[in-house]
N, C-alpha and C positions, 0 to 999 in steps of 0.2 A: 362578325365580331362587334361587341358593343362599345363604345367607348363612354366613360364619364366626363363629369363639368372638371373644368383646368383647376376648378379650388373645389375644396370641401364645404357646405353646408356652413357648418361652424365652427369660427376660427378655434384652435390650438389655444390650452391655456398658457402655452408659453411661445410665442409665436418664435422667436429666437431661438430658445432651444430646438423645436420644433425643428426649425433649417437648418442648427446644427447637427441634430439628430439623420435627417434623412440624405446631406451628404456624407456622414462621416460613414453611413451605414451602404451609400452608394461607392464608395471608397474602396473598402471593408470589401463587400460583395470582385469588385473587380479588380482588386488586389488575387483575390482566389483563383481567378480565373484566369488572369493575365499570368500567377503561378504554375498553372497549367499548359497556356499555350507555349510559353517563355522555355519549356523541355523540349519542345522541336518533335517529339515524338507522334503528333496528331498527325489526321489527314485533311487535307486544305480547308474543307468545307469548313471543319471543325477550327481550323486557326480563323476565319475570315470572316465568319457568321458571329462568335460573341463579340471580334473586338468593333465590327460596326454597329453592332445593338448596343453593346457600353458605349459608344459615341453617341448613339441618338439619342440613350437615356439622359447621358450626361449633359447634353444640349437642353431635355425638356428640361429636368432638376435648376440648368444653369436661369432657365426663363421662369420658374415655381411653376411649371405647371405639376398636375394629379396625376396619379395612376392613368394608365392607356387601354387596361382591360379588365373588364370587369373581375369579381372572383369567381363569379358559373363560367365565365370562358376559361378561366384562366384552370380551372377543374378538369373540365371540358377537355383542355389540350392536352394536359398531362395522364388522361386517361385513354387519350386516342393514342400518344409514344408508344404506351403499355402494346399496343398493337401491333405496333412496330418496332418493337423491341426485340422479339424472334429472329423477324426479319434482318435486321442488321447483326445479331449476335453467329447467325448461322453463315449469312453474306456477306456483306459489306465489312463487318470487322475482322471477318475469318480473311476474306484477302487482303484485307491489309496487315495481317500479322505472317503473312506467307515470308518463311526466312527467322521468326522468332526461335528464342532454344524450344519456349512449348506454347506452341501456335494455338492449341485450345484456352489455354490458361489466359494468354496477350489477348486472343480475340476478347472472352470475357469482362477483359479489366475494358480494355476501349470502349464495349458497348455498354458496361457499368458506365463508362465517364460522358460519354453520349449523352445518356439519361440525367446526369448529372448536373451537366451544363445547359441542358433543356429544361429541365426545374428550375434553376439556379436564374435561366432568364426569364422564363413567364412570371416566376413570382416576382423578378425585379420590378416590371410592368403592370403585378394586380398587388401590390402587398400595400395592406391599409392598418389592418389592425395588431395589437403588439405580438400577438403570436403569430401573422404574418410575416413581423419584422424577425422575429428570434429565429421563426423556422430559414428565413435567408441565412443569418448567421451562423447557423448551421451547417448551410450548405455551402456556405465557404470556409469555411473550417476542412469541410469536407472534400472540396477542392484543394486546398496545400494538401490533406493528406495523400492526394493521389497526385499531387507533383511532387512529396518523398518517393513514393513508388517508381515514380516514370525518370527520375534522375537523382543525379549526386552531386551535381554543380554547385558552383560557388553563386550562382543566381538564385536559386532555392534561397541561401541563404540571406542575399538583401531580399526578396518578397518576406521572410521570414520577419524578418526584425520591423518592415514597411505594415504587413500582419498585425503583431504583438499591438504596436502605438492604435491601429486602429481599431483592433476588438477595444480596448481600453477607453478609446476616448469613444467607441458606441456604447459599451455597456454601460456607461457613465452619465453618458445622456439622456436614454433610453431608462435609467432609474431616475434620475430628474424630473424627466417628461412624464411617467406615471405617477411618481410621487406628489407632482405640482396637481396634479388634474382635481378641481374643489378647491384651489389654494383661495385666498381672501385678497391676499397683495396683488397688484395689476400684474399682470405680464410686462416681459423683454421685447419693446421694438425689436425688429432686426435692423442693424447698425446703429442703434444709439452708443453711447461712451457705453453702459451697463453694461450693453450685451458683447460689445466687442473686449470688453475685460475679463467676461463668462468664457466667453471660446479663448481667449488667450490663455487662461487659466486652464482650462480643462484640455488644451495643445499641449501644455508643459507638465502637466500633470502625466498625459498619456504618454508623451515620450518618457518620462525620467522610471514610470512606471515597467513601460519595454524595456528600458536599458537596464534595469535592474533584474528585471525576469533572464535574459540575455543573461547577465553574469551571472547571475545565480544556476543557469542552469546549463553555461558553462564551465562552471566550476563544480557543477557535480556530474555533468558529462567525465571530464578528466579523473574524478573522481571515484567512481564509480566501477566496479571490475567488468572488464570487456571479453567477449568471447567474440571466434572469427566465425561461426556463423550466423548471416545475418539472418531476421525475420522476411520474409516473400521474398528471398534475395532471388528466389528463381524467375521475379518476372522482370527481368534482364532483357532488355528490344534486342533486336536484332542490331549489328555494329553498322558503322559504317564501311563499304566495301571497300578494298581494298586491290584491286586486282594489279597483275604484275608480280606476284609474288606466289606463283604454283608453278607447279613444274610444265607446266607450258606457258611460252609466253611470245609472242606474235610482235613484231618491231613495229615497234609506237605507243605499245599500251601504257609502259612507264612515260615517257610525252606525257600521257592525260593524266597521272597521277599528278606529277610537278605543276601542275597548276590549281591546285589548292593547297591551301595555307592550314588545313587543319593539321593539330599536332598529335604527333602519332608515336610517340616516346617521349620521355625524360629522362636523363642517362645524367648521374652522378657520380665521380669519380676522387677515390682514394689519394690524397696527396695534391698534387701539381697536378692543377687542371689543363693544364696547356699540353701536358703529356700525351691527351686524348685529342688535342685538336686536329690531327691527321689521319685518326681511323676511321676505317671504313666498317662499317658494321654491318658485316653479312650475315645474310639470311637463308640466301637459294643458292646452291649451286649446279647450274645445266650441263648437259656433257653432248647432246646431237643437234644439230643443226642441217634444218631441209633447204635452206636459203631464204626462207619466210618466217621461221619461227625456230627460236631455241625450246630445247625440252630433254626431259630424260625418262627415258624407258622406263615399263614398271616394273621394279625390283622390288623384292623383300627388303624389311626395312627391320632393324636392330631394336629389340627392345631395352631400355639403359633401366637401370630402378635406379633407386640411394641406398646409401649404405645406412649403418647404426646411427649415423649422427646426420641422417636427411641431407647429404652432400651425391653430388651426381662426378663419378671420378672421368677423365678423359687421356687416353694414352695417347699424347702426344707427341710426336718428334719430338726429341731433346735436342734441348738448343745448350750451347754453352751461356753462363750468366755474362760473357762480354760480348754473346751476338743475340742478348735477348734482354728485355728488362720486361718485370710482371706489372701488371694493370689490375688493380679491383677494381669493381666498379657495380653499380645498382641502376637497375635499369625498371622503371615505369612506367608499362606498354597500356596503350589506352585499347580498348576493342575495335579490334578490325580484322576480317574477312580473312584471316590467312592464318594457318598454320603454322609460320616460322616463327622461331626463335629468334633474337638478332643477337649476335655474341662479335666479343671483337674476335684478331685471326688467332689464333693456334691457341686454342681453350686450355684450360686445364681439370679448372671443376668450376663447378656451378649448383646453386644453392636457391630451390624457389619453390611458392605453392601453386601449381600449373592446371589445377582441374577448379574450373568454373564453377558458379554457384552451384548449379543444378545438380554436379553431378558430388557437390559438397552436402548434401541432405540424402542422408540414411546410407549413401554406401563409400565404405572408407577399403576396400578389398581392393581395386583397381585404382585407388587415386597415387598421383605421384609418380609417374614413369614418361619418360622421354620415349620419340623414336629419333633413331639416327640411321640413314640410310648409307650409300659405298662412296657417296662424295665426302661424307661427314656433317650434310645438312641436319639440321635437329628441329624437329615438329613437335610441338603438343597435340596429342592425340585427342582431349578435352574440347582443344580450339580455343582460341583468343575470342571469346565472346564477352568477355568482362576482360577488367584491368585486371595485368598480370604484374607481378612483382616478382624482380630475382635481382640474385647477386651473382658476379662471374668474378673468374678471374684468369685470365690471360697472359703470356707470355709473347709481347710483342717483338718480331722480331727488327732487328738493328744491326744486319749483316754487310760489312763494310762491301761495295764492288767487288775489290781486288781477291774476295774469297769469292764469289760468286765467280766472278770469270777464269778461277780454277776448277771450276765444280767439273764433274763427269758427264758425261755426253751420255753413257750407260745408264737408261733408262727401266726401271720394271716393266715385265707383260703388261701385267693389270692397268698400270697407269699410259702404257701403250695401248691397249687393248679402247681405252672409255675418251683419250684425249684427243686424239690423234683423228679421230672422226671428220670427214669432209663431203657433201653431196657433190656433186658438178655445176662450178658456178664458172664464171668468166673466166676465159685465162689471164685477162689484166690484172685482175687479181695478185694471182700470185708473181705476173711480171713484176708489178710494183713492186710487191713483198723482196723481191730479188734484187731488184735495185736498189732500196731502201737501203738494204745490208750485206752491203759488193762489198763496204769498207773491214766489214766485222769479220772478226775472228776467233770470235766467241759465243756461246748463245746468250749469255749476258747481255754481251753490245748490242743484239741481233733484234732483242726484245727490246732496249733500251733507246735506238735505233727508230726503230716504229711508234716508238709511243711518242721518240718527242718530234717525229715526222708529222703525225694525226694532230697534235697540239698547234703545231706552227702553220700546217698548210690547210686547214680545213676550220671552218666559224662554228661555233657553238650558235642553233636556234631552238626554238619548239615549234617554231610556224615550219610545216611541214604540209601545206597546202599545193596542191599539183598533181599533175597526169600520175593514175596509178600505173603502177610495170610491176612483171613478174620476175625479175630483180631487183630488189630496193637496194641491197647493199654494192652491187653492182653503180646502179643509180646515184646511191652516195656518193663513194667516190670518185666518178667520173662525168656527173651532170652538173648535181647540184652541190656538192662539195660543202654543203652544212646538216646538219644535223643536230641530237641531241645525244644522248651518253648512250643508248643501245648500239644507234649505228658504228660509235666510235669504238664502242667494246667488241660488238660483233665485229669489225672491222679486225682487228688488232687479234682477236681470237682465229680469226681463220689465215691472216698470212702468219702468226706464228706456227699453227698446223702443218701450212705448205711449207714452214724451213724444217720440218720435223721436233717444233719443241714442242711439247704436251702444255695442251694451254686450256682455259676452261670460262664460263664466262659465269659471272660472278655479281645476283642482286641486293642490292640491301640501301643502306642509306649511307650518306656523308655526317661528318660531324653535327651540321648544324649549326646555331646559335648560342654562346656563352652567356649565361643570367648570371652575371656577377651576382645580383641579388638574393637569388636562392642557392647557387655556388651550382647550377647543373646544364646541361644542356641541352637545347630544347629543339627536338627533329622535328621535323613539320613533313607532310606529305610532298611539297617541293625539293625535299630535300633528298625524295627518294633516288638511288642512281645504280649502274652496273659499271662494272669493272674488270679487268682479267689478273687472271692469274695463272702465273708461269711456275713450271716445277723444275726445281734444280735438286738432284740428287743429296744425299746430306743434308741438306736446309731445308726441303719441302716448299713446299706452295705459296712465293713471292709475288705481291700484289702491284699490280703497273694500272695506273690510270690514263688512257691515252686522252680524254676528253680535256677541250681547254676549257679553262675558267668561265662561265658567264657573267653579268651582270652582278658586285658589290652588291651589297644592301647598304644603305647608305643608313648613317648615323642620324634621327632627326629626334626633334621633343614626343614624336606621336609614337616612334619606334623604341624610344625609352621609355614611354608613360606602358606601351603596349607588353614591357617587359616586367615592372611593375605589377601589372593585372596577371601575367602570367605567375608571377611568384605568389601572387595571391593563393590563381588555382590550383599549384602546386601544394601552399601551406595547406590549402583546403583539403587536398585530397589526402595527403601526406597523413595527415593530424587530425584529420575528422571521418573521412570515406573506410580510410586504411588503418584507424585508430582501435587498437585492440592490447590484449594485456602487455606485449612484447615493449607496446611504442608506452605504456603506461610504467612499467618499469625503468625501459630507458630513460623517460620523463621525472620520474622520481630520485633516478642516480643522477639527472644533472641537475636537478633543484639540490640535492644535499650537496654535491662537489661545487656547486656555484656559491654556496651559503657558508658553505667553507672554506672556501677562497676568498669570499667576501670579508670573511672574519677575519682570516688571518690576515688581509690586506689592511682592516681598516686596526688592529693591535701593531701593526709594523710599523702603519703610519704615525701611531701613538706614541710609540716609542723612538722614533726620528724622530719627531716636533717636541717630547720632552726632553731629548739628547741637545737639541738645537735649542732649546731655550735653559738649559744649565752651563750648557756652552758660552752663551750669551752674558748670561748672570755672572759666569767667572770671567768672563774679559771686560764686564764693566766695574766689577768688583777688584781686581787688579788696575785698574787707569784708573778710578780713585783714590786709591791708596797711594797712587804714584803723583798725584796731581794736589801741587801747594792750594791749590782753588776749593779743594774740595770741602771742609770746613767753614768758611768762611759762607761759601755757596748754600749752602745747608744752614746757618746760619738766616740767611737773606730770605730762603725759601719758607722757613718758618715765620718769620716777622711777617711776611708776607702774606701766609694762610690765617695768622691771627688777623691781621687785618681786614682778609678777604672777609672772615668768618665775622668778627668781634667789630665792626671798624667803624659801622655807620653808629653801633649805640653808643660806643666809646667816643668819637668823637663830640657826638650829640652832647653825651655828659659832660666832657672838656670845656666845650663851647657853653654849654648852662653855667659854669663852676666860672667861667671867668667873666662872662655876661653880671653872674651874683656881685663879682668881686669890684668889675668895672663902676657897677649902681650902685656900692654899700652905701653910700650918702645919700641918694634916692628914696622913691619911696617901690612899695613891693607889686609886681603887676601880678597877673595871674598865672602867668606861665614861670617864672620865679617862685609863686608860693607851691604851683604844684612837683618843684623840682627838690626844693627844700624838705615838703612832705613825703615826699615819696625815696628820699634818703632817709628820712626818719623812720620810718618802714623797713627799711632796708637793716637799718641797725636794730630795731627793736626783733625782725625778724635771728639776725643773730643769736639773740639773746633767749630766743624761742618763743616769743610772744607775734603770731604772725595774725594778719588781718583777714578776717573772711570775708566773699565776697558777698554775702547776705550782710553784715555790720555799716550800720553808716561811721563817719571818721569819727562823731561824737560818741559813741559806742561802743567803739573798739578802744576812745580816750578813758573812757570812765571804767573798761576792763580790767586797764594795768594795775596789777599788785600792791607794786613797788611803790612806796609812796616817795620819796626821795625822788624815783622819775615820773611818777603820775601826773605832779604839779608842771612841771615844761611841756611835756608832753598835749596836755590840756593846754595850757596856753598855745603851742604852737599851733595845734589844730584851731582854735580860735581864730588865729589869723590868717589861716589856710583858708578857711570856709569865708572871711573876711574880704578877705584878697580876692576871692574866685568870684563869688556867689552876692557880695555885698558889693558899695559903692564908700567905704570908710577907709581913707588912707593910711599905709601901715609901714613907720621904715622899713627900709630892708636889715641894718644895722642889727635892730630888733630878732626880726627872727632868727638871722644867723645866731646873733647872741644865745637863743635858746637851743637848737642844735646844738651850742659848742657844748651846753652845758649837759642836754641830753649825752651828747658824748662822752664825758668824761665821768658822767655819773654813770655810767655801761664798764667804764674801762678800770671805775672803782669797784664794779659789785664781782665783774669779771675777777681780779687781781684777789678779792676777799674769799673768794667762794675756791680757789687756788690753796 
């Protein structure tokens, strides 16, 4: 392998942009990539190998050095993949797609993105010239498209938008950089004031740009008419597993579930959410037990369809409405390895689209039918390999004691025949079991008994570490006397057996976590548990938890931020994954009932504050009428606002008029003749003879008509221009004099022309 000099030959006509250019485009490149690895879907080599080559790149970048390989190596290598490209398409990606829905199809895409990410690195290493650069860009473009393909996450969408800002602020540059190349004007140091105003501008330019592509093509996302099948929805990975939940299941296996945190439902619930804070939500139901493992024989299993209007009907025990209250509820199963259903207890009907992608393109003849086996377990036949969406609705039961410990001891065959089941296990066993319930006199107590026995005398662990034996539940209760929810169900299952109640052991999950935020609740794989269930004739199949509480989650800032991200990836999946015409209608009825609501609110409000202010007006409109003040007040207020308004020039003239009166024996200063003049003004303007302000005062004198006022008038401007402009003293006595006389000569032609 060749390598080049750390610099080029000759410098960049824009040296500045130049640096901005080849990080933004190193950015750009491993934004692509890192959108790839960030889906979890690769195999190691593949997460481990780019993101240390984008570290070492970004180390040279960070020092300026050049390209690492030349462009013949860099040909070179991409020609030698091609080689190896069979190779891995037929090997190495085909086993790692072992478990996908279509294993040929997954293999494919992997060794497509192989290839992808081995272009995508050599050329980060040989890329010199602009079609160099573009064809990168390309190939990270091409990268997000194949992390659409490989997930749905809400991660997808920060690379997306991280994306957007920097194709923008490359392609930007990148026309700069070729556009300058011959320019005349110097170039941009890198870090002078210039060039750090260039990248600041063209940072805020490429965000506001993103942000607005974002909206706009958010808003035509919503916009737009949605259909539920998606494009390659078939290349769906394989889920994550799920084990503990088939019809065999080996005591411990749920232990290894509970200890990840991944979430594995969202359950939404109609009303009062606290209503569902105690169900349990079953999945499996087992009926044999070898002392090792619960399971249930192979039986035929029921085929269910929907009816006319896509509802799944379930005949269930009836319950009276005061020993049962209904539940709706919406449930959003993420993919995983199992076939169950999770419904809460005594169903009634159920509403959902249950066949996966795959089997969603070209055939609609088999889609849509449930199995339900003799316990009343429900599977999809399709399989849980994508998110599944339904709606249930339940009748939970609320059957006081005192009817239960009436119940009938008279049990059916059938439910004798499958519960009642016991291999040969310890007799302490069942001694316990008979001690437990010496007091009971009921099978109510007898069960009730037991379970709050198992809760008080026996510790909730997972550490389960110790000598294996070929009775573990033997084990449990008489060694180590802790455990986790199987032993404790297994437990409680088998001495109800030994008192002869029909008992059944029973998987699925507990409530979970409340997201006040999103209003749902959030099951996690720790959340996974078993339980039993007792049957009492009349009422059916009553659920006892003998397991005691373990360990709180405690309330802190990181497990509230942590709920926060989660309503995130709810609204994300909700509203963009699951987004199609159903949720685009509903979206459109609550934009019109909100804007309607809106309206009426803000005219209701209009007409309160115009009701409150006529209110207003009449009760101040009454206390003046009644108030001696009020006249006089009004009075004072007005004298007042002339003043405010009128008061500094009225004064002013006041004070000139007596200032005239106090001198009339004096002689006339300047600011007196121009007080005197410009009363003169004032009057002739009445008279309709008014001064332009193009005329000088002698010019406007020799205007006047009126010969009778012409002659004062002249004289008084005489002494105006006298007074001002000259150094000739002039009584005051005088010009007054002339005024009176201009006046009274106005108030003669006035009086004539009448």
């Amino acid at each position: 392998m060749s390598f080049t000099a750390s610099t080029t030959a000759s410098a960049p006509p824009l040296p500045a942009v130049q640096r901005y250019f080849e990080v933004s485009l190193f950015l750009l490149v491993s934004t692509g990539i890192l959108a790839v690895v960030l889906t979890g879907k690769l195999d190691p080599i593949s997460l481990f190998v780019p993101l240390i080559a984008l570290a070492y790149k970004g180390f040279r970048i960070w020092r300026g050095r050049g390209p690492e390989i030349s462009a013949r190596v860099a040909t070179w290598l991409v020609l030698a993949y091609f080689l190896f490209f069979p190779l891995d398409l037929w090997i190495f990606s085909r086993s790692l797609s072992a478990g996908a829905p279509n294993p040929a199809l997954y293999a494919a895409l992997l060794a497509a993105i192989h290839l992808m990410l081995f272009a995508a690195l050599v050329r980060l290493y040989s890329a010199r010239t602009n079609r160099d650069f573009a064809f990168l860009a390309v190939l990270a473009f091409t990268c997000m498209l194949a992390s659409a393909i490989l997930t749905v996450e809400t991660s997808f969408l920060i690379t997306l938008a991280i994306f957007l800002a920097l194709a923008v602020s490359t392609f930007v540059a990148l026309e700069i950089r070729r556009s300058a190349t011959g320019a005349v004007s110097p170039p941009f140091e890198p870090g002078s004031p210039m060039a750090q105003q260039l990248n600041r501008a063209l940072g805020l330019t490429s965000i506001l740009v993103a942000v607005s592509a974002l909206l706009l093509g958010g808003f035509l996302f919503f916009l737009i008419p949605r259909f539920t099948t998606g494009y390659l929805s078939a290349l769906n990975l394989q889920p994550s597993l799920m084990t503990g939940f088939s019809d065999n299941i080996t005591l411990g296996e749920i232990g290894q579930i509970k200890q990840s945190s991944a979430v594995v439902m969202r359950i939404h619930v109609e009303g009062d959410p606290a209503r569902a804070s105690d169900v349990h939500w079953r999945g499996i139901v087992l009926t044999d037990f070898d002392g090792k493992r619960w399971f249930t024989p192979a039986h035929d299993q029921i085929v269910l369809s929907p009816n006319s209007d896509g509802e799944f009907r379930f005949a269930a025990l009836p319950l009276s409405s005061s020993n049962s209250s209904p539940l709706r509820y919406t449930v959003l199963m993420e993919p995983v390895a199992t076939d169950a259903v999770f419904i809460a207890p005594h169903l009634e009907a159920l509403r959902g689209r249950f066949a996966n992608d795959t089997e969603r393109v070209g055939a609609s003849q088999q889609r849509g039918y449930l199995l339900v086996d003799r316990t009343g377990s429900l599977s999809n036949p399709f399989h849980n390999e994508t998110k599944v969406r339904y709606e249930g609705l339940s009748l939970l039961p609320a059957i006081p004691p005192a009817q239960l410990r009436k119940a009938s001891t008279t049990f059916p065959d059938e439910i004798q025949s499958l519960y009642l089941q016991l291999p040969e296990l310890d007799p302490r066993i069942k001694q316990l079991a008979q001690k437990i319930t010496e007091s009971s006199h009921n099978e109510y107590d007898r069960a009730a008994n037991i379970e709050g026995y198992l809760k008080t005398h026996y510790a909730y662990t997972l550490d389960l570490t110790g000598p294996q034996t070929n009775d573990p539940l033997a084990y449990f209760l008489f060694t180590r006397r802790a455990g986790h929810c199987e032993y404790f169900a297994a437990a409680m299952t088998v001495m109800l057996r030994d008192m002869g109640i029909p008992a059944r052991y029973v998987g699925g999950f507990l409530p979970g976590e409340y997201n006040d935020l999103g209003g749902d609740y959030i099951i996690r794989a720790s959340d996974a548990h078993t339980w039993v269930e007792a049957y009492f004739p009349g009422f059916g199949w009553i659920t006892f938890d003998p397991t005691p509480p373990g360990n709180g989650k405690r309330n802190t800032f990181l497990s509230r931020l942590a709920l926060y991200w989660d309503w995130f990836q709810f609204a994300w999946s909700e509203w963009v994954v699951n987004y199609d015409f159903v949720h685009q209608v509903n979206l459109a009825r609550n934009m019109q009932n909100t804007s309607r609501t809106w309206g009426d609110h803000a005219q209701r409000y209009y007409r309160e504050k115009q009701r409150q202010a006529i209110r207003l007006l009449m009760a101040l409109d009454r206390r003046t009428e009644a108030s001696p003040y009020f006249l006089p007040g009004v009075l004072v207020f007005l004298i007042a606002l002339l003043i405010y308004l009128r008061g500094r020039p009225l004064i002013g003239y006041l004070i000139a008029r007596w200032r005239v009166r106090a001198r009339r024996g004096g002689n006339l200063t300047a600011s007196l003749a121009s007080l005197e003049y410009r009363e003169m003004l004032r009057l002739l303007e009445k008279r309709g003879w008014k001064k332009a302000p193009s005329q000088t005062p002698l010019e406007f004198a020799s205007a006047i008509p009126a010969a009778d006022i012409a002659a004062p008038v002249a004289q008084l401007t005489e002494l105006y221009q006298s007074a001002r402009f000259g150094d000739h003293p002039t009584p005051v006595a005088q010009m007054s004099a002339l005024l009176r006389a201009i006046r009274e000569s106005l108030r003669k032609a006035s009086g004539t022309s009448r």
